[in-house]
SEDRENZA-188520 format. One record per atom (N, C-alpha, C, O): x, y, z; residue in three letters. Coordinates in steps of 0.1 Angstrom, whole numbers, plus 5000, padded with zeros to 4 digits. Each point is the difference from the previous one (the first is absolute). Layout:
N
XYZala;...
***
This chain:
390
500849885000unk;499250125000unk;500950135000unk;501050015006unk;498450064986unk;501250164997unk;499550065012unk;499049975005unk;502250155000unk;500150065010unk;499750115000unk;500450074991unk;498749985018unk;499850154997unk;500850085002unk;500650015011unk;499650084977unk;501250135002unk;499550154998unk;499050034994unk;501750045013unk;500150134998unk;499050094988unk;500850024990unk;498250025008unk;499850104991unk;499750155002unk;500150045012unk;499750054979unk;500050135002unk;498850064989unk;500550034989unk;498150005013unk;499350084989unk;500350135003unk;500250065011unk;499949984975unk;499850175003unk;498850064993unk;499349984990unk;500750125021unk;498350084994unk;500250155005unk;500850065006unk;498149954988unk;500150205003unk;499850065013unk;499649935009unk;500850224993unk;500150065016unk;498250005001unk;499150064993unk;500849865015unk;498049995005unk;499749915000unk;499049965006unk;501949954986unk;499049875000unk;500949875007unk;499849884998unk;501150175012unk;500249925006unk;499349875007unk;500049874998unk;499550215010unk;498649875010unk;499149964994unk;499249935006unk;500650124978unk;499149884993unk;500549944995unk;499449895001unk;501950084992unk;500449904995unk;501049915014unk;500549894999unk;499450185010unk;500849865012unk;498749915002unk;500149884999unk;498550185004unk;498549964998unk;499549884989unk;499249915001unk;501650164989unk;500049904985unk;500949865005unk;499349905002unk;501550104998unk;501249905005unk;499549915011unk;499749894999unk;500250165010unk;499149875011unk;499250004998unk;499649895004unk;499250184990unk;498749874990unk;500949914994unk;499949895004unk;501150144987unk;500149884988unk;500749915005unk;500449924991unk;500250045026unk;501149965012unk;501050034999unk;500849915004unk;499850214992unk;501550005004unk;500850005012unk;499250055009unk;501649944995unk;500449985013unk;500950135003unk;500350074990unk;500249975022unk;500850095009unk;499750104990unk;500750034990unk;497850045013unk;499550154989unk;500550125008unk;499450035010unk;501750054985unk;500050105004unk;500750134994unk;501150004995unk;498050115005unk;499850134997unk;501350084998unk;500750025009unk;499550024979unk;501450105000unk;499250144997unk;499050065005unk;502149984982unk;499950154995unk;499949944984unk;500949934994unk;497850135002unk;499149894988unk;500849884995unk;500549964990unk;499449995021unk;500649864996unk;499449885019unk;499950025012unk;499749864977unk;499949955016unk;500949844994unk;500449974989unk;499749965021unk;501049885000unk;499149935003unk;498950045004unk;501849794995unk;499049885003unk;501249934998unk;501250024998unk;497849855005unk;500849905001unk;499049864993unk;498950005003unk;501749904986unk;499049904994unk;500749934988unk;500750064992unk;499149865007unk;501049884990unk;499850054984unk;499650124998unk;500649804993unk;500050044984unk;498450024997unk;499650114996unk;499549735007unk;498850094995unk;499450075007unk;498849984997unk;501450145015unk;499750075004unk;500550094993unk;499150074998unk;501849974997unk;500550084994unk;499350044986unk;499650114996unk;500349774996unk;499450024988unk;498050055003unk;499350084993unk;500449855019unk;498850075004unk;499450165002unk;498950054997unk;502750005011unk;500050165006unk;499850034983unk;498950044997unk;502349914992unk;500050114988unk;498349984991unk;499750074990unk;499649865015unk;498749954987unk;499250085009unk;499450094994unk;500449895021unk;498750065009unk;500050155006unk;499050075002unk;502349975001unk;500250155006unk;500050094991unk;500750024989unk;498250065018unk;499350084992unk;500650155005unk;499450104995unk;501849935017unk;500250105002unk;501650004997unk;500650115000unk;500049784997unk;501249964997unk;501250114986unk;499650024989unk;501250005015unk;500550074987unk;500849874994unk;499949974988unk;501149965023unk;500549924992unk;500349915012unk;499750065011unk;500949804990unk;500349915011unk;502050014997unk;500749994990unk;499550015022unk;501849944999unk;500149925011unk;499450005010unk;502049894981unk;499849935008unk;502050015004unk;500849954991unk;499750115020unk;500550035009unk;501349844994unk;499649884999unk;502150204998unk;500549884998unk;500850025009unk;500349895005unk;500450235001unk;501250065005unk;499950125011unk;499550104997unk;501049895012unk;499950185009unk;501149935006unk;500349895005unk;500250274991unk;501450045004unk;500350135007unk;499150084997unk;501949975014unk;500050145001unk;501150064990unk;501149945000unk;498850134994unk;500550124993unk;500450145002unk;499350085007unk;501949964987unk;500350135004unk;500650074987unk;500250125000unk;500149824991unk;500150114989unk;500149874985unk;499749885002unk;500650184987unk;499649934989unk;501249885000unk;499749914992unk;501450075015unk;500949884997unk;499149905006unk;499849904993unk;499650125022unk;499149925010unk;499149914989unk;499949884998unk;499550244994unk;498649944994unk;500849904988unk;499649884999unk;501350154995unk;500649984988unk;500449795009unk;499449914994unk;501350075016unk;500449865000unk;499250005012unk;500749975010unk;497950054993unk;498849955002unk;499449934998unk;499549925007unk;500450094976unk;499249994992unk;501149864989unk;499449924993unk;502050075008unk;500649924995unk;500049875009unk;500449894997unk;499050145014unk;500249875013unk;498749914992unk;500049874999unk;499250194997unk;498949914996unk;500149904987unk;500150054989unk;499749835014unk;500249904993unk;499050054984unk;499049934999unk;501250144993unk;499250044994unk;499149894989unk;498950024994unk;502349855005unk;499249924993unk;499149935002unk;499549914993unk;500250125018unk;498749895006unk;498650104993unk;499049934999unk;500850214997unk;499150054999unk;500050044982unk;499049994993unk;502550065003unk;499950004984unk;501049944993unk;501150015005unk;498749914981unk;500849964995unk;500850114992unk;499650104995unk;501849845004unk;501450084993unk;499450074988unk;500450114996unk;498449824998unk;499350044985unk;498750035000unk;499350004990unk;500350045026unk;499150114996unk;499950145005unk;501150055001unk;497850015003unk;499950154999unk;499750015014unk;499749925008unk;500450204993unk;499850055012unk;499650145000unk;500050044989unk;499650065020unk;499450115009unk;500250065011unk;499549945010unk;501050174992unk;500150065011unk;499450125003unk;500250104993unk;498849915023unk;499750105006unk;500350005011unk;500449915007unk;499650294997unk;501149985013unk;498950135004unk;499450074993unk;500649945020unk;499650075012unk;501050055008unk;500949915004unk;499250214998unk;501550075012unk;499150105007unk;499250094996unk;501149885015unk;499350095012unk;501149985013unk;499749955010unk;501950114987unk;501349995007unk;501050154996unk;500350044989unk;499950015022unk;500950074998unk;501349965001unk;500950085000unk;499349805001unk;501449934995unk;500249994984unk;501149984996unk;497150074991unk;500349944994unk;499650174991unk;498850014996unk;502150095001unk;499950094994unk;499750004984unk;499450094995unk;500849835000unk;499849974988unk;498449974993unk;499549965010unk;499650044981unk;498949965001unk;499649824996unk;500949915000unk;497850054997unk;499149925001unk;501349934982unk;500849905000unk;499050164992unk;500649964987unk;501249935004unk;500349884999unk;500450235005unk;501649954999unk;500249855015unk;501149945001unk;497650035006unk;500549905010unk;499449904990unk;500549895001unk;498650114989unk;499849894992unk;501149984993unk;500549895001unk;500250204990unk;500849994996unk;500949945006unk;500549914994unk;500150115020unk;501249915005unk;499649895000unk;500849934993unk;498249995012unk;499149905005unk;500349924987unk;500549895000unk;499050184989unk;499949914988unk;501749944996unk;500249894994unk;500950205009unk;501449954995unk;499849925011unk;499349924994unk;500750055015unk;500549935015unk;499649864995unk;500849905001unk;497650074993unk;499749914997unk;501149964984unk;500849915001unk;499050144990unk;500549994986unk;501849935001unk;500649924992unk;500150175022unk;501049955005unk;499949875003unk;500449924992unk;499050045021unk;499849905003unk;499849844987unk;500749904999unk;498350154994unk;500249874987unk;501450024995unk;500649904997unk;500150225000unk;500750004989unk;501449945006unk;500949944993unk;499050095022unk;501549895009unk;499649894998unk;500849924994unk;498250035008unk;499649855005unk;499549934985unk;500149874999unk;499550204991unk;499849934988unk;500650044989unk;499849934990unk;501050205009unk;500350064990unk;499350044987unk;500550024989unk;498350005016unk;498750064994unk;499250055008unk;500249985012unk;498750104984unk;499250135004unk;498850015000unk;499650014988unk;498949985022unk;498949964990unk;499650144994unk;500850085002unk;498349954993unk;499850144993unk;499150085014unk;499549975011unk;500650084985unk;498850145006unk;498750004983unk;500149984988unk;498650075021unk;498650004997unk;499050045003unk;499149935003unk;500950244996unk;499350055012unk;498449964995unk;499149995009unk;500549994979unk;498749934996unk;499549885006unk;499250015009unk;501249884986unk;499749875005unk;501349915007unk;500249884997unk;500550195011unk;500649895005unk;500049855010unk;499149995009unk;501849914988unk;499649905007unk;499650025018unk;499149965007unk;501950104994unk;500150085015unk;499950135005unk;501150055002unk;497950035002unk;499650085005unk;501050035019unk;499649975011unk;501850104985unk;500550025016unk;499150115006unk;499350074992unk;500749955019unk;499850115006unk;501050035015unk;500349915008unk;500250244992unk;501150015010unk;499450135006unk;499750114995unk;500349845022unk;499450135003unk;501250015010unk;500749905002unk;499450255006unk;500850035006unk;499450065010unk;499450104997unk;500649885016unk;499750095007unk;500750055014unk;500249915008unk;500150234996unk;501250005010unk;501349924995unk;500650004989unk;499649935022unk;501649914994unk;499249844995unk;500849924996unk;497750045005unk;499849884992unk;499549974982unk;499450044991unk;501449865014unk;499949994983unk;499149835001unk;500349905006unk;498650134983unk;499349915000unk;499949964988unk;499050074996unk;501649814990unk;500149974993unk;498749914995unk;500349884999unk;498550164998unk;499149884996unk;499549964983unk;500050074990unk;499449775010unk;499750004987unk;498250044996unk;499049935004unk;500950194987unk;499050004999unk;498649944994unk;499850054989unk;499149855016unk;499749904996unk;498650064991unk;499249934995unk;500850215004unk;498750074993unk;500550024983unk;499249974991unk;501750065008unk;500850084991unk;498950144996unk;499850095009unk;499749934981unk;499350104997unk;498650015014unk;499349925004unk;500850254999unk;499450045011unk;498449885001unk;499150014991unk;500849945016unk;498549975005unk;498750064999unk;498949945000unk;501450204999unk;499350124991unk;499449974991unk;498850024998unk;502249924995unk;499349974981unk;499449855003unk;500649895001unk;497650145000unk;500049865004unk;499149934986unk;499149915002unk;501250114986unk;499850004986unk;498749994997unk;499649914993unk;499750185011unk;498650024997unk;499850134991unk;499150014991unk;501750075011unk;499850174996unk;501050044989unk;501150035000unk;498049954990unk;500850064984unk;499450134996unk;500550074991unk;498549975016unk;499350184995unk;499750085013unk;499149985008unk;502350154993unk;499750045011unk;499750185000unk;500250074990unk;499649975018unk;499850164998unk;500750075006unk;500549945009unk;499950204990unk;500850125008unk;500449955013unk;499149995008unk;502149974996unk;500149985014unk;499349875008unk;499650005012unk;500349864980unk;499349905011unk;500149985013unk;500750085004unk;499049865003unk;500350005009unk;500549845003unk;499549894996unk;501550135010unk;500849815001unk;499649915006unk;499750025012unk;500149864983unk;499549895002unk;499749985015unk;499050015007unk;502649954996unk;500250005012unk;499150125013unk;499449955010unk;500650174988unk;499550105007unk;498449964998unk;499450015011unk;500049964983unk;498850014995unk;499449835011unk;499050015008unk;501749894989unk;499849935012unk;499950075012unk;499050025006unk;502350004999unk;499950065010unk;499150095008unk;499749975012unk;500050124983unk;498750074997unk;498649935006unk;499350035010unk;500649874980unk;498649945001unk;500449895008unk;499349914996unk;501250055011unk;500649955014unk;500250095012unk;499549965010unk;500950134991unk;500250135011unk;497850045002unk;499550055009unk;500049914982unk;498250065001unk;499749915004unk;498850015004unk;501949835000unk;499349915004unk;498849914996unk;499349935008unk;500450124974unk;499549924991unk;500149885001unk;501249974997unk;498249925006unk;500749854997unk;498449964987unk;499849874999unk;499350204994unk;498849934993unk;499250015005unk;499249924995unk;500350135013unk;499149935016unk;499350144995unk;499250015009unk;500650094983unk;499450104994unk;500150064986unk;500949954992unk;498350165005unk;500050024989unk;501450074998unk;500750035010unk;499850014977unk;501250115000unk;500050034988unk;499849924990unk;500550255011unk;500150084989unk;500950104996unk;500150105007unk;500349894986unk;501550104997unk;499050134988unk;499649984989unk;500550115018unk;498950134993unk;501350074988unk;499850074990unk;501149895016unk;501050084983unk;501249894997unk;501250035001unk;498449874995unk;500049864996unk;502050014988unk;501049925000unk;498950194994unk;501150024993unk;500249864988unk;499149974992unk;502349955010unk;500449884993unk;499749855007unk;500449894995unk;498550125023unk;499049935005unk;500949865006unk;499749885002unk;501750205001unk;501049975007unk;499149935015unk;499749895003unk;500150275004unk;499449935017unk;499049884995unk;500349905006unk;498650094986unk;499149944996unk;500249855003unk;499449935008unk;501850044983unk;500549874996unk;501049965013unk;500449895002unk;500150235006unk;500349935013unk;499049955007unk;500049885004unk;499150234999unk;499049975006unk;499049835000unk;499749915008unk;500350104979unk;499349844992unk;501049885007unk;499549925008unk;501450084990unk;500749895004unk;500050015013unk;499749885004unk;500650225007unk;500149975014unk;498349965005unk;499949965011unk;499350044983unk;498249965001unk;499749874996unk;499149935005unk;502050034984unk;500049874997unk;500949895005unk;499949884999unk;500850185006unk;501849905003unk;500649994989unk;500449884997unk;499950224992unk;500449954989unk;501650025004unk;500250125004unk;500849794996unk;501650065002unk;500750104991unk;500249984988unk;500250135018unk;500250134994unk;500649994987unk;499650074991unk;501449825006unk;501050014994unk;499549824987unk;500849954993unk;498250025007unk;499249914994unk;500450054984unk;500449934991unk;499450205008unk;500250044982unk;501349994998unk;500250014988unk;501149985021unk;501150014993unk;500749884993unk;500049885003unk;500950224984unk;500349864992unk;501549945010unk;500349884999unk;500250195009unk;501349965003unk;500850075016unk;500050125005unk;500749735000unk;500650105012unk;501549955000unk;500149884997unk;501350195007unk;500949995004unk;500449824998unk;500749924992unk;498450095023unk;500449825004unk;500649914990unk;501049944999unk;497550094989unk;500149884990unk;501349964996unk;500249884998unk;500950234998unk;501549974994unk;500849925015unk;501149954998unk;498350045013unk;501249975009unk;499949865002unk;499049935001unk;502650024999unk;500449884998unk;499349875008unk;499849884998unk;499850205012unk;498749875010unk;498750074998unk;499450045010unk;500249994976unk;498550024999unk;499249884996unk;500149944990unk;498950055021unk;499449904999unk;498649974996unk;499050005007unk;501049974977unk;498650044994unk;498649945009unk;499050065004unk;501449834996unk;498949905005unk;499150095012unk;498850035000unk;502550015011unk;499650055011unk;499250114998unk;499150015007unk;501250094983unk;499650154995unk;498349944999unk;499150035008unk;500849884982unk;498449964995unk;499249945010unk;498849994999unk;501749985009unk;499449955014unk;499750105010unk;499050015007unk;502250094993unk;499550145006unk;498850074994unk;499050035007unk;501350004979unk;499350074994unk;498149954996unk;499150074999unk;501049785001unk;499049904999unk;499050015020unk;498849995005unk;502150045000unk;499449985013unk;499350165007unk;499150025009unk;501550064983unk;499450145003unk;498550074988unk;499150095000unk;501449814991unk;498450024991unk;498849945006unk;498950024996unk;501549885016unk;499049905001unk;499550105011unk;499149955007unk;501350194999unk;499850055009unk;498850104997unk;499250055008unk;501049974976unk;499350114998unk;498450004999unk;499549914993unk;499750175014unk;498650045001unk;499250084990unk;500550044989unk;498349985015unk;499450084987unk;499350135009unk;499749945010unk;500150164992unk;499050115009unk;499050024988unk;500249994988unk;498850055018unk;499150054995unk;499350135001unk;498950044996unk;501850005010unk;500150145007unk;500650094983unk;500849944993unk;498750215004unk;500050074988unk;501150075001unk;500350075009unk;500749914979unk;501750105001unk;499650074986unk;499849954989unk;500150205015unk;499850094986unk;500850085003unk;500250055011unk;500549984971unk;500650145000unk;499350114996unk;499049974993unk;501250165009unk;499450124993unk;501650094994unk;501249995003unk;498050104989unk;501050104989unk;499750014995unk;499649924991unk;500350225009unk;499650124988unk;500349974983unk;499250024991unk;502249935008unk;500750014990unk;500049864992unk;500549895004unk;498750134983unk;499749884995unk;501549894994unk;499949885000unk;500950184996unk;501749955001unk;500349905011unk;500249884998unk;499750195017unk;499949965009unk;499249835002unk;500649895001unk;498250135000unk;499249905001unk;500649874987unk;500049885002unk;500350154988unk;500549884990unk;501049965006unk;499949895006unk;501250174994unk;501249995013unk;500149895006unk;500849904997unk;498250125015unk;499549935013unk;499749844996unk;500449905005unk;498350134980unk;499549854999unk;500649974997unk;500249905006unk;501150134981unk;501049944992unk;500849915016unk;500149884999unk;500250175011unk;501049925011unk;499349925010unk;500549925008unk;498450104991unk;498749945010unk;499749894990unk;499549905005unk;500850084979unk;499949894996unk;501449915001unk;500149875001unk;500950214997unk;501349985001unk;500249875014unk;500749894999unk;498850145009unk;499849965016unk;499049885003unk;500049935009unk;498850074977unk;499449905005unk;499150015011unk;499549905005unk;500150224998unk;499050095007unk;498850024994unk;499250025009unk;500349994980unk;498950084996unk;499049975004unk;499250085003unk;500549765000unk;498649935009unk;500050095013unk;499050005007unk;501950084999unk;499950045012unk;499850155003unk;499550045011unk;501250064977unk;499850154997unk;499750024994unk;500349964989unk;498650165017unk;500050084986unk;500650145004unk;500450065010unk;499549974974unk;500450154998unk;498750124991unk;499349964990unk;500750125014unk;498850095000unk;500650134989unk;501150065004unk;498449994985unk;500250155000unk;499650145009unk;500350104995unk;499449905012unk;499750075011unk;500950125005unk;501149975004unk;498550164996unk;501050075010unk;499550005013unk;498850035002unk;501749955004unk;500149975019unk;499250135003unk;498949965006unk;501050174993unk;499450125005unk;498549985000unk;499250035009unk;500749904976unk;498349964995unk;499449885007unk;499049954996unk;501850015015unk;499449824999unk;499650015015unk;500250105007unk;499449814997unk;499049965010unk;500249905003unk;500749944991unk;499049985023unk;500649875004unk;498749874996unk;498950025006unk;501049924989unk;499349914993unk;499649835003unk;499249924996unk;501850075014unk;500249865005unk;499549995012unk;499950115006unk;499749815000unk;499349935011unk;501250025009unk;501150004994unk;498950025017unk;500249955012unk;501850065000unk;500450074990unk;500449905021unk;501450065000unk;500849994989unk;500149914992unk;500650195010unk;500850044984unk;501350055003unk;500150105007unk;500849844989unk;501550095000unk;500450064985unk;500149954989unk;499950185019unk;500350114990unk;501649994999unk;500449975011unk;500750054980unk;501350034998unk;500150054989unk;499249984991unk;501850105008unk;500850074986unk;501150085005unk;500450045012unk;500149984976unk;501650044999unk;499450124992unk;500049974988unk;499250185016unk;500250084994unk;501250064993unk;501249995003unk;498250104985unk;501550114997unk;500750085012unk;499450055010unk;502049964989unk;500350095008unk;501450024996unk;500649924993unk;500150195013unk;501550024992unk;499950044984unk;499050064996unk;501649904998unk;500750014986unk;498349984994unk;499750084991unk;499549825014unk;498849954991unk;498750085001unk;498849974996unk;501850165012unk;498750065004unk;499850154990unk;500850085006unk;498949974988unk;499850094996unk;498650124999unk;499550084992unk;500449855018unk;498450104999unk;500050085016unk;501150005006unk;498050034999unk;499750115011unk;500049855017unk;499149935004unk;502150095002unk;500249885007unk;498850025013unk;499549925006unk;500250234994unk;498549995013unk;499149985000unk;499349965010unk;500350064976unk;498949964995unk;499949864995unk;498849964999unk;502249954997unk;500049864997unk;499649955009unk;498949945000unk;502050085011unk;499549945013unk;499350025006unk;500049905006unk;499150184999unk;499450045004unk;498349944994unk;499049995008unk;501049974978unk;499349974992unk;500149825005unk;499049925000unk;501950065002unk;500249845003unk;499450005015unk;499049945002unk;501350115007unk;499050035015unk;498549974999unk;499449925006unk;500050214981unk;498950015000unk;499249854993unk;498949945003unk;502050034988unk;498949884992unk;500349905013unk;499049935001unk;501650055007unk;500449875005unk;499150045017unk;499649925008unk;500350214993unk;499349995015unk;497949984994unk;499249935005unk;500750194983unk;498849975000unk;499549864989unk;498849994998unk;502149914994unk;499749944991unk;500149865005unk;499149934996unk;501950025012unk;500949915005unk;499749925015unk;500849945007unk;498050084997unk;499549975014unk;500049885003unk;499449924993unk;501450005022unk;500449875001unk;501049944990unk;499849894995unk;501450205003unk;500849945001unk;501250065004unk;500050115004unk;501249824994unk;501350035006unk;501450074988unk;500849924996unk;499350265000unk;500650024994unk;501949995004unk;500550005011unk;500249994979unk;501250014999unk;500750044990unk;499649984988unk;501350095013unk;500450084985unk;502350005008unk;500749985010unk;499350064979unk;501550055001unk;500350094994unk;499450034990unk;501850065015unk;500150104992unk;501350065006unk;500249985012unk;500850114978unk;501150095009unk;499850115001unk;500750095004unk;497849904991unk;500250185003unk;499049995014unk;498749984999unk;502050045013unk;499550035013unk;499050145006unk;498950005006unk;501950084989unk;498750114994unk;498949985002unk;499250055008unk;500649844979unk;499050104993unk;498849835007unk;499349934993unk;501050035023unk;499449915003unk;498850065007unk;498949965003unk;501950214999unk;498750075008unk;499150064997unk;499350085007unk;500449884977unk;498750064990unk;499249915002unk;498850024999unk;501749835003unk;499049904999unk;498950005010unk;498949954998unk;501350115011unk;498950035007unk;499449935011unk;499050025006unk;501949894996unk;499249885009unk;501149985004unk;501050024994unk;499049915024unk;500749965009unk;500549904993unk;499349944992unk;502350035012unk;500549864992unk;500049975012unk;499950085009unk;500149764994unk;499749905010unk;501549925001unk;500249945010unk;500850064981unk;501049935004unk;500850074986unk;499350034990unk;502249995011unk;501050044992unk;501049945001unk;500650015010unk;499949904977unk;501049955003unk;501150054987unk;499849984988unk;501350065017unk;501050024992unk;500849904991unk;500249885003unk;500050174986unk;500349934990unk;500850024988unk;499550104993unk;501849835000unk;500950074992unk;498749974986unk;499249905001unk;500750184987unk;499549964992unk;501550054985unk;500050114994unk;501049805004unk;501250024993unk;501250125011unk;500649965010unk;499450164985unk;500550075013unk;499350115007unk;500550095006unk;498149894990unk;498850055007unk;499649985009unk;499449895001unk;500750225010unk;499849945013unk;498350055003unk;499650125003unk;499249744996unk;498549995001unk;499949995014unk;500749955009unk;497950134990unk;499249885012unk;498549944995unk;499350044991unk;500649875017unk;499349914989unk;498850005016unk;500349955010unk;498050144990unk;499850005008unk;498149934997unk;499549974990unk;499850035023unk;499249934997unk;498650115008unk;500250085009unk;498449884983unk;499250105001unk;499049905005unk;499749934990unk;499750045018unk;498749925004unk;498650074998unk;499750075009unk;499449924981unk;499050034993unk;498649964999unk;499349944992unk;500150135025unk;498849945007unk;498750014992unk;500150074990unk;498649855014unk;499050044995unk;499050135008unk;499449975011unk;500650154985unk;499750125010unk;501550055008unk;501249994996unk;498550065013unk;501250075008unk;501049905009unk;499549915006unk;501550124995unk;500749925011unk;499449945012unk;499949885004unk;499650285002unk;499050035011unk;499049845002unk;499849915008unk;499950124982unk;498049904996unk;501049855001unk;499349915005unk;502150044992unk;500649864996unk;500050005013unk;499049945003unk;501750115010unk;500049985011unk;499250005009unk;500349945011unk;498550124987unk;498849965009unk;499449884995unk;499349945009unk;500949984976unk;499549894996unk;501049875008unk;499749885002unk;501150165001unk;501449905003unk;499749965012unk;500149885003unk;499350255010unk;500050025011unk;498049925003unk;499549925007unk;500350134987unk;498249954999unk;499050105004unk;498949975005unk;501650154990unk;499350105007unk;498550064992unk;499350085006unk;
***
């Protein structure tokens, strides 16, 4: 029986404690919380599991070497101590990414890949007298080298291309919003299906199709053609299809209504074009609708979300936008629970309505808050004397 070893996901600043949350649902062992990154601990087909089901995941590593370091010679026959052929052959390709957060290490992010990559290239060329190539496209081996203070943590990356791209989305609009965050999102509202949900400016219907899958159990990462692992020398097909075979047999159906809205008819083709992409369409729809004009239409509790414009995407009158989103959602929207994100902080105090919880959030190097609006039938006042029995 294989041993469980060391892993490391990384994910964005906010979404720490959902994806440590994600990880012990799916059993990982020793879960705990960094700086957008959390660690675990779980054998190969756990591994291949985290990359198909985590839905907040940027990428998995899996930890070969830590060492302490103090300047680039350190890193340089660090990195030569490692048996390198157990992971690539003399004749194939390889990859390097590097992280520095050291003031031992004045130099930047490029140039420690750069050493990192001779150290390796050295190493075959003593011991075999040949070199494997470099590949920043498709290589066999994806390194990753992070540095931090005086540690140096050498791991292989088992995602290769970000987790982000979870190959559903070929038509997108101004500014999408990332896969990854868009889970997150609709995890942070505490969505699990169990109600209706509507995204009122739907865009390329991104949150939509997150949303669909976490209602269904669909595993995040189900549309992709390819991960890392597959090139590594103990990849084990059988095991992957057994993983992958055992997490479809998980998946549910809700019956609960996921619609998009948007103004812009572009937009809405968009959405269906990746909502078919996904293999969603029995589950969403998408509306031409502008959100200002619409009214709430569905039975019973509703989660409202969207990723309004804001920043660079906004070009119209920002007090009046918002302010306009307040009004449709306090008098249109009754019983249910809104959530929006946005960086412009501002312009949160046009909306008009007490937010009920705010949670901060990087959106690329946009610092959001992503906050939530509880949307009674009548006045607050009138919910609490109903609660109370008065």
């Amino acid at each position: 029986m294989e041993r469980d070893f060391k892993m490391t996901a990384i994910t964005m600043a906010g979404l720490e404690e959902v994806l440590a949350d994600e990880l012990r649902k799916l059993g990982a062992q020793n879960v705990k919380e960094g700086i957008r990154n959390v660690s675990f601990k779980g054998d190969k087909g756990f591994m291949y599991k985290a990359n198909i089901a985590l839905r907040t995941a940027i990428r998995v590593l899996k930890p070969i070497k830590t060492s302490k370091v103090f300047d680039e010679e350190d890193l340089y026959e660090a990195i030569q101590r490692i048996k390198w052929e157990r992971y690539l052959d003399v004749e194939g390709t390889f990859a390097i990414g590097a992280v520095v957060n050291s003031k031992n290490f004045t130099t930047n992010s490029h140039y420690i890949s750069l050493k990192s990559k001779d150290a390796i290239a050295d190493y075959f060329m003593h011991k075999y007298k040949k070199r494997p190539n470099v590949d920043l496209k498709y290589p066999d081996v994806k390194i990753h080298i992070h540095i931090h203070k005086e540690w140096l943590t050498i791991s292989l990356d088992s995602s290769g291309d970000s987790l982000h791209k979870r190959g559903y989305r070929s038509a997108t609009n101004i500014a999408p919003i990332n896969e990854v965050l868009a889970a997150g999102l609709v995890m942070l509202s505490g969505y699990k299906g169990d109600e209706n949900f509507i995204d009122p400016m739907c865009g390329s219907g991104t949150i939509l199709i997150e949303a669909a899958m976490i209602a269904n159990n669909i595993p995040a990462n189900i549309n992709r053609k390819h991960f890392a692992f597959e090139n590594w020398k103990d990849y084990d097909e059988d095991l992957y299809f057994v993983i992958q075979d055992a997490l479809l047999k998980k998946i549910t159906s809700s019956h609960f209504k996921i619609m998009g809205f948007d103004k812009a008819p572009s937009a809405i083709k968009k959405a269906q074009q990746n909502i078919i992409n996904a293999n969603l369409e029995e589950f969403i729809g998408v509306h031409h609708v502008n959100f200002f004009n619409s009214k709430k239409e569905v039975f019973g509790k509703t989660t409202i979300l969207f990723n309004p414009p804001y920043g660079e995407r906004l070009n119209i009158n920002v007090e009046e936008f918002y302010r306009k989103i307040g009004d449709t959602l306090k008098h249109n929207y009754e019983n249910s629970t809104a959530w929006l994100i946005t960086s412009d902080i501002q312009a949160l105090k046009y909306v008009g309505l007490r937010t009920s919880k705010r949670v901060p959030l990087k959106n690329a190097d946009l610092d959001c808050r992503f906050v939530k609006y509880e949307l009674y039938e009548g006045s607050k006042k009138m919910k609490k004397q109903i609660d109370i029995g008065e």
